[in-house]
C-alpha positions in Angstrom: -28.0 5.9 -3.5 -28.3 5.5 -7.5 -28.8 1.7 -8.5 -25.2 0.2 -9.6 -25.7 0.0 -13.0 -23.4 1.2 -16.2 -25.2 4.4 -16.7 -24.4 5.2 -12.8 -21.1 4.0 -13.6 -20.1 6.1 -16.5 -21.6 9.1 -15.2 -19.1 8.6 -11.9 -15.7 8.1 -14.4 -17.2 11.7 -16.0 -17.4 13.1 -12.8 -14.3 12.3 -11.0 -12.0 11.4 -14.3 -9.8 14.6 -13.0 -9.4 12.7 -9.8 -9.3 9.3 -11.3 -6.4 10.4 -13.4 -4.3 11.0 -10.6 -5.3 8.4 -8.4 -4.2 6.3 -11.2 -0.8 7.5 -11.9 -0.2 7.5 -7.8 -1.0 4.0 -7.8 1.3 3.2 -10.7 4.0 4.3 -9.0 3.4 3.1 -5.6 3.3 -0.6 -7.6 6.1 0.1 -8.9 8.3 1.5 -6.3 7.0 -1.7 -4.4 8.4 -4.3 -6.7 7.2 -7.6 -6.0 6.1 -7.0 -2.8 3.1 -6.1 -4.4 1.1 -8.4 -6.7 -1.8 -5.8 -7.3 -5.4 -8.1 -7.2 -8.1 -5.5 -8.4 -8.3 -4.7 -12.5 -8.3 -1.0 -13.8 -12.2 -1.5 -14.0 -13.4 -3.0 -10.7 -10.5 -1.1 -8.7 -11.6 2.6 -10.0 -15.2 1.8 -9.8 -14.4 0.7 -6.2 -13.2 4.2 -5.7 -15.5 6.1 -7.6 -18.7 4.5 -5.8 -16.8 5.2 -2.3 -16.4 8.9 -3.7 -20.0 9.2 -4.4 -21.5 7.4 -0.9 -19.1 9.0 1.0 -19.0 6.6 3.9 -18.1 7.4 7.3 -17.1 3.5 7.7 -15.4 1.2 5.0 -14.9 -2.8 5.8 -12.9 -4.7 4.0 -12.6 -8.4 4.0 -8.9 -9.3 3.0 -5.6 -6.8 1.9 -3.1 -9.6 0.9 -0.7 -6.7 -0.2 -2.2 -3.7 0.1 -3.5 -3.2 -3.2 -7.3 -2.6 -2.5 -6.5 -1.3 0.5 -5.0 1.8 -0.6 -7.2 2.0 -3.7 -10.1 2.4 -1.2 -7.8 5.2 1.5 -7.4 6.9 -1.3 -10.6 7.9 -2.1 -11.5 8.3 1.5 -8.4 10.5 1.5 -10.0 12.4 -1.7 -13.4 12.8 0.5 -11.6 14.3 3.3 -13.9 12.0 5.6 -14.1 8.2 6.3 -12.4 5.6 8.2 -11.6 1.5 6.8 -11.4 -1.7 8.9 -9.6 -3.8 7.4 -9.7 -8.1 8.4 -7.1 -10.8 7.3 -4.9 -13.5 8.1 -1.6 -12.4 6.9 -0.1 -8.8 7.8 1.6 -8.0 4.6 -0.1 -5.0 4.2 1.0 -3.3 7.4 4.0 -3.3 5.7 2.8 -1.6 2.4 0.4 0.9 2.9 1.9 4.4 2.8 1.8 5.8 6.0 0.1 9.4 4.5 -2.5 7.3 3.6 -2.8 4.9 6.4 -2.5 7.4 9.1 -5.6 8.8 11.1 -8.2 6.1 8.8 -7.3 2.9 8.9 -7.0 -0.2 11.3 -5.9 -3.3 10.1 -7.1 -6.4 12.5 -5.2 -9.6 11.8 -6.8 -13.0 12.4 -9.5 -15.6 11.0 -12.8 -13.3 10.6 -14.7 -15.5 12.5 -13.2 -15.1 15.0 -12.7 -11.4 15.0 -16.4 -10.4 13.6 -17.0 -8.5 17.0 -14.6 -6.1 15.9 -16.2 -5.7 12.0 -18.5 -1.8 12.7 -22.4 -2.1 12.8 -22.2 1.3 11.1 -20.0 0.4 7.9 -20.9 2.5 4.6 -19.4 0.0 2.0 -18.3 -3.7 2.2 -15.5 -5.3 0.2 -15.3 -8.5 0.3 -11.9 -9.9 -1.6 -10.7 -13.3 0.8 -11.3 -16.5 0.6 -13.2 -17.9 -2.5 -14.6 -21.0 -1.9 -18.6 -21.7 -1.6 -17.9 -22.7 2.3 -16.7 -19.5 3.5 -19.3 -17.5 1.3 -22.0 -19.2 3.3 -20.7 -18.4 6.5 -20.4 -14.4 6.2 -23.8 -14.2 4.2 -25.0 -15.7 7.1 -22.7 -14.5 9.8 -21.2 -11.3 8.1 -24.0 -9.7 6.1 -26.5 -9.1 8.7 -24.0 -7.2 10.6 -24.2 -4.5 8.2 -27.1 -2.2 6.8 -29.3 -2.8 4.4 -28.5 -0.3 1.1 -25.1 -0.2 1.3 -22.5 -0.7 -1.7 -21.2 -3.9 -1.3 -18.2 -5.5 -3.8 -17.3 -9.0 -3.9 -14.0 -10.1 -6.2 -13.2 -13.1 -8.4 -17.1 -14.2 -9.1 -16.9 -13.5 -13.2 -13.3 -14.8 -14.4 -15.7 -17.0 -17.4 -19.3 -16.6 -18.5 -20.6 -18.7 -15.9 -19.9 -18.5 -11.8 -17.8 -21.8 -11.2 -19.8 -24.9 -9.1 -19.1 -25.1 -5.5 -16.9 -21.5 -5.7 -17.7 -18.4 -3.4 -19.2 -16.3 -6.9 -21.7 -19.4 -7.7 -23.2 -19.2 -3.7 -23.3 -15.2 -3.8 -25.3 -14.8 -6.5 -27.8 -17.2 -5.9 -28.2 -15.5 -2.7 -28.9 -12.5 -4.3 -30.9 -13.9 -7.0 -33.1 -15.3 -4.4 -33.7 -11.6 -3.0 -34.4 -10.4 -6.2 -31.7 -8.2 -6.3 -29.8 -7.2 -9.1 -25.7 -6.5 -9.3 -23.8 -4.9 -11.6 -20.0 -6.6 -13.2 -17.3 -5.0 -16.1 -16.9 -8.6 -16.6 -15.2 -9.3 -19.6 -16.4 -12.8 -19.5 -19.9 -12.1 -18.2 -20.3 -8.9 -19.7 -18.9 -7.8 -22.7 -21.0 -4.8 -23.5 -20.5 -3.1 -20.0 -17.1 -3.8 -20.5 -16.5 -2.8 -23.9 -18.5 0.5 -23.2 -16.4 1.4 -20.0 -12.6 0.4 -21.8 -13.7 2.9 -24.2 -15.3 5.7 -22.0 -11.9 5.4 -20.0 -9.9 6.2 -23.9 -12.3 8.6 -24.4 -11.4 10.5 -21.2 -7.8 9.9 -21.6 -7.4 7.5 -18.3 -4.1 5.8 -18.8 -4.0 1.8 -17.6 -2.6 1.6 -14.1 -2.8 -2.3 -14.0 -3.6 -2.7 -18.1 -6.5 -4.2 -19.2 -7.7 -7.9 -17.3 -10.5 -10.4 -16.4 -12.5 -7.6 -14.1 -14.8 -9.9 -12.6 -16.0 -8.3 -9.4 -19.7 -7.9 -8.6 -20.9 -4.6 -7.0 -25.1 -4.6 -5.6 -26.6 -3.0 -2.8 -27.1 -5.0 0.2 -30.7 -5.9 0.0 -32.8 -5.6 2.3 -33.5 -7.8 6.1 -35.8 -10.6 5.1 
């Protein structure tokens, strides 16, 4: 695949802003017919890019590391949905999203296993085509699934992690701060809309969204996921 970067980026929201456009305004409406049984996790930035990398890999298997309420979860069926192909795992502790996810887009592509990952990480797929990784955030747990978790998935997929850019900096002893010097130690580069971290891809991509007419679903926020390419066996 392309490297991650915001020219790959912005050529994707060009490509699929058609698509984007009603994505969005489905996912306005399924927030708000949900009330506060949704508390919606991803920003308009990191969720759409979520969905437009999925729609240009075009995996056969998505695995995602913690729903909470759904949000993510249907962000990424829907573009599976859109690619008429693909099926997502999803792991957590709590169930609330069984109770959230539309049923048209639940049925036929997803399975939702409940319990502590470690304990379930038999049942993660050794052929998954993107990772997302939005569950617990603290520097412990990141160690144990880049040791335990990565290796159980190829090399050169899309991989998103959430909540590692809320401020210029990764924060000591948090999950962000232990993924990226993992990465940085493979030399291998990842790409964030940041607002904190990165201003200019941020700036760049608010405006390319204006300039395509992409109305807020969420409005605009923090953004600071992390999106690289899993590198490669050492």
């Amino acid at each position: 695949m392309n490297e991650i970067d915001l020219a790959y980026v912005g050529a994707l929201y060009r490509e699929y802003a058609g698509d984007l456009a009603e994505v969005g305004k489905q996912q306005r409406e399924y927030a708000e017919s949900m009330g506060s049984r949704m508390r919606p996790q991803l920003d308009d930035l990191e969720a759409e890019i979520t969905y437009l990398l999925l729609r240009a890999v075009q995996p056969g298997v998505v695995v995602e590391l913690g729903t909470f309420h759904g949000w993510s979860t249907s962000w990424i069926l829907s573009a599976l949905r859109d690619n008429g192909v693909g099926a997502l795992h999803s792991f957590d502790r709590v169930d609330h999203v069984v109770r959230n996810v539309p049923c048209d887009l639940a049925e036929g592509r997803w399975t939702f296993v409940q319990g502590d990952i470690a304990e379930t990480l038999d049942r993660v797929p050794a052929d998954a085509g993107y990772l997302f990784v939005d569950a617990a955030h603290t520097g412990r747990f990141a160690r144990w699934y880049l040791r335990h978790l990565f290796p159980r998935v190829p090399s050169g997929i899309p991989v998103s992690v959430h909540d590692v850019y809320h401020f210029r900096t990764t924060l000591p002893l948090h999950e962000g701060a232990v993924v990226v010097r993992w990465l940085r130690q493979r030399g291998a580069p990842f790409f964030t809309p940041s607002r904190a971290k990165a201003r200019g891809a941020y700036t760049a991509l608010t405006g390319l969204r204006e300039e395509l007419g992409l109305a807020p679903v969420r409005g605009p926020g923090a953004n600071p996921m992390i999106f690289f390419e899993m590198p490669q066996r050492r």
